[in-house]
N, C-alpha and C positions, 0 to 999 in steps of 0.2 A: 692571358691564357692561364697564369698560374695562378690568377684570383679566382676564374674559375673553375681549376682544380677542385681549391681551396673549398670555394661553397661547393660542390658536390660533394667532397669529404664528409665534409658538414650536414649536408643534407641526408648522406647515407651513412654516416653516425647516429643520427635522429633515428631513420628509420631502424636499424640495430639496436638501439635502445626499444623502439617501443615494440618490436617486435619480441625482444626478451620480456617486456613487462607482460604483452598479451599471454606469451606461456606459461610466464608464472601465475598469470589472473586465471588461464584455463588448468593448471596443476592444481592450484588448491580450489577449483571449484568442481574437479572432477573427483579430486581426494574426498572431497566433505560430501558429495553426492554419491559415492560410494560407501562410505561412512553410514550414510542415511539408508542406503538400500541394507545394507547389514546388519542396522538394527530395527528391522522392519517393527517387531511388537511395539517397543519406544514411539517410532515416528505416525504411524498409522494409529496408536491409542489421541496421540495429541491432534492427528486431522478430523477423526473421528468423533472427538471428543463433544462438538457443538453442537452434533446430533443428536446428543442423548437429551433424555427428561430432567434429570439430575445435574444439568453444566454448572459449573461456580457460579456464571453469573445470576442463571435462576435462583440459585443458593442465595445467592448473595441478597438481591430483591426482596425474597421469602424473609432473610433474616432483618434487614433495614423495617418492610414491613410491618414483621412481630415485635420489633423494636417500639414502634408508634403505638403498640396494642392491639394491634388487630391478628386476628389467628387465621394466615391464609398460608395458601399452599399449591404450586403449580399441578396441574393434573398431568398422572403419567399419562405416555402413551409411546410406540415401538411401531418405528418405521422402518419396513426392510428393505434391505439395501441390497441388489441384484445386479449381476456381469453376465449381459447376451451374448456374447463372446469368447471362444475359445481363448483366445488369448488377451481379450478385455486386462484381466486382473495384473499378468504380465508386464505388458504395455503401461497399463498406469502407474503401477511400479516404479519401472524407469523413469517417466517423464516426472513423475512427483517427486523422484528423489533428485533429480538433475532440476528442478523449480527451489526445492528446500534446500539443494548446495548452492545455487544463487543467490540467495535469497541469504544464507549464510555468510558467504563469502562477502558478500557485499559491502560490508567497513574494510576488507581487505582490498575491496577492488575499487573503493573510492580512495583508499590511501595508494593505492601505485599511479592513481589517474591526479593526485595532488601533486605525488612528488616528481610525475616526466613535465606538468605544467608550472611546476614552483620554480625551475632556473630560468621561464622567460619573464619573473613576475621583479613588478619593483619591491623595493622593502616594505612601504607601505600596502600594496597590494599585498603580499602575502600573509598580513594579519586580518587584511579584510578579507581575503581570501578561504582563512585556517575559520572565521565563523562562519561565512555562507555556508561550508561545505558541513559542518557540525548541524547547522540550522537546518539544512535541506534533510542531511540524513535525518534528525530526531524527527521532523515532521512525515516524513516516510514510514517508518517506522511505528508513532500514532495513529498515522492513518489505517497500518497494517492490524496494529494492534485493536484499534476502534473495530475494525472488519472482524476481527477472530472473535472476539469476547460480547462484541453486542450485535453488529447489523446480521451476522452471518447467522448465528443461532437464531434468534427470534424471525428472523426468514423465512429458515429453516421449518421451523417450530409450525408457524404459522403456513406455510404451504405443503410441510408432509401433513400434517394432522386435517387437513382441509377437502373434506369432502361433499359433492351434491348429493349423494344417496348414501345409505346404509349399507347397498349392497355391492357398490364402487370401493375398489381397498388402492391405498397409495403404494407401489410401490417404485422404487426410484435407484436410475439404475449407477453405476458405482464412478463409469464415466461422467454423468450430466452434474453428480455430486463434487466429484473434483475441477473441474472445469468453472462449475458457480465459483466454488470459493477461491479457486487459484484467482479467476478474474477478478472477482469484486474484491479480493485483498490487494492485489497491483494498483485497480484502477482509484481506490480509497488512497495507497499509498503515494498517487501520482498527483488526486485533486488536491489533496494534504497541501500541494506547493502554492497553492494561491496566496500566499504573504510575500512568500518570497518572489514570485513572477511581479505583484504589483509594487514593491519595491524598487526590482530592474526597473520596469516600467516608469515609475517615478522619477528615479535616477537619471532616466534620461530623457524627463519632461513629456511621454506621452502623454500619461494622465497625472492628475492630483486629487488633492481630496477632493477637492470643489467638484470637481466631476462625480466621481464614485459617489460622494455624498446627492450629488444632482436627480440620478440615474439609479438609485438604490430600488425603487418598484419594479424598474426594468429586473434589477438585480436579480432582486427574489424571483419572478416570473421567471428566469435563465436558468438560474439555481433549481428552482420547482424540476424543471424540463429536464435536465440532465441529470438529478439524479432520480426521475421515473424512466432516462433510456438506459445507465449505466445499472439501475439494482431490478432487483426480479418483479413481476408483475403483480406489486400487492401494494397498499397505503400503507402501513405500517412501516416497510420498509423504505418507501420513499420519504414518508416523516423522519426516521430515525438518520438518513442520509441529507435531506436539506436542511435540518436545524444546525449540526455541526459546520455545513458548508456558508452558511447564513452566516454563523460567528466567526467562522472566516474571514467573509467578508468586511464585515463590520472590524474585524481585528485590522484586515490590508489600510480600511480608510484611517484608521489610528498610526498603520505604519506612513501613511504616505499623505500625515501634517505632521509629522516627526520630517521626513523627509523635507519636506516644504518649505517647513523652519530651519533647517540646516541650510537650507540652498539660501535663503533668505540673511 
């Protein structure tokens, strides 16, 4: 009977820890998404930012470019951006600044999710632990990042300025504009993890290279597929998402005859 006191204790020690961690995970993600609603100019200039004609990356292109000699120069053009709803503008407010405190928080909320699973880890696990979780996060992170500065603008670009008549005008309304980019920057950030999934996967003898390397036509057909359901309805943008996830690929079967040979 007193043993199992004992582990109840224990068990409802656990749960009081990790219920203290979740408050503190929802304090500073509700702090930093109020933060965001506050300084609306700030945060709304940088989501809006890949809509213009002018974004760095066009810049950047332009200047790489003129570098080689050639005098080119993307053409402007101004897509307006409209709220059918009374409270449209309100609404997305909130939700995007509660996506952007997430999304912030998140080095903070993957270090309280290390430190309540670090006392069950062995010593060696915790160092192999302290890189998955650095790898997972920077790969997240690139993916976020690839989403903001290249596939989301040129999208963008390419399906506001995209019309069948002269007499047809794009306009695009403020919701469908934040919803593309909130998903397609998650769902970029979530595919990111294919090194790391085919590593576990290794690790515990699903697949290896021999496979991946076998299956690699299939591959790319998959690849192809997923990313014309996951990005918007145009080629450009599904080129610009399976070339990266292609080299993924190709990166996983590099990680998993590293793997191979270790096991070996």
């Amino acid at each position: 009977m007193r043993d199992e006191n004992e582990n109840l204790l224990t068990f409802g020690g656990h749960l009081e820890v990790l219920r203290r961690m979740l408050f503190r995970i929802l304090g500073v993600t509700v702090t930093l998404a109020f933060l965001i609603f506050i300084i609306k100019d700030i945060a709304w200039s940088i989501l809006l930012a890949p809509s213009e004609w002018d974004f760095v990356t066009y810049r950047y292109i332009e200047n790489v470019i003129q570098w080689l000699g050639i005098d080119f120069h993307f053409e402007k053009y101004v897509v307006e951006m409209i709220a059918t709803d009374l409270a449209s503008q309100f609404m997305t407010h909130i939700t995007t600044s509660i996506y952007l405190g997430c999304l912030l928080a998140s080095p903070y909320i993957l270090y309280e999710l290390f430190c309540f699973i670090l006392p069950a880890l062995y010593e060696n696990e915790r160092k192999y632990s302290v890189y998955v979780a650095v790898i997972i996060y920077s790969l997240f992170i690139i993916g976020v990042l690839m989403s903001y500065f290249i596939i989301f603008p040129i999208s963008f670009r390419f399906l506001g300025t995209y019309s069948v008549a002269d007499k047809v005008n794009t306009m695009i309304t403020l919701s469908s504009y934040i919803t593309t980019f909130t998903s397609l920057t998650l769902v970029m950030g979530v595919v990111f993890q294919m090194p790391v999934i085919i590593y576990i996967l290794s690790k515990i003898g699903i697949v290896n290279a021999q496979i991946l390397s076998k299956y690699r036509k299939y591959a790319i057909f998959i690849i192809t597929a997923v990313s014309a359901i996951i990005t918007p309805p145009d080629v450009m943008t599904c080129i610009l998402v399976t070339l990266p996830l292609y080299a993924l690929y190709e990166c996983s079967i590099w990680i998993a005859k590293k793997v191979n040979k270790e096991e070996e």
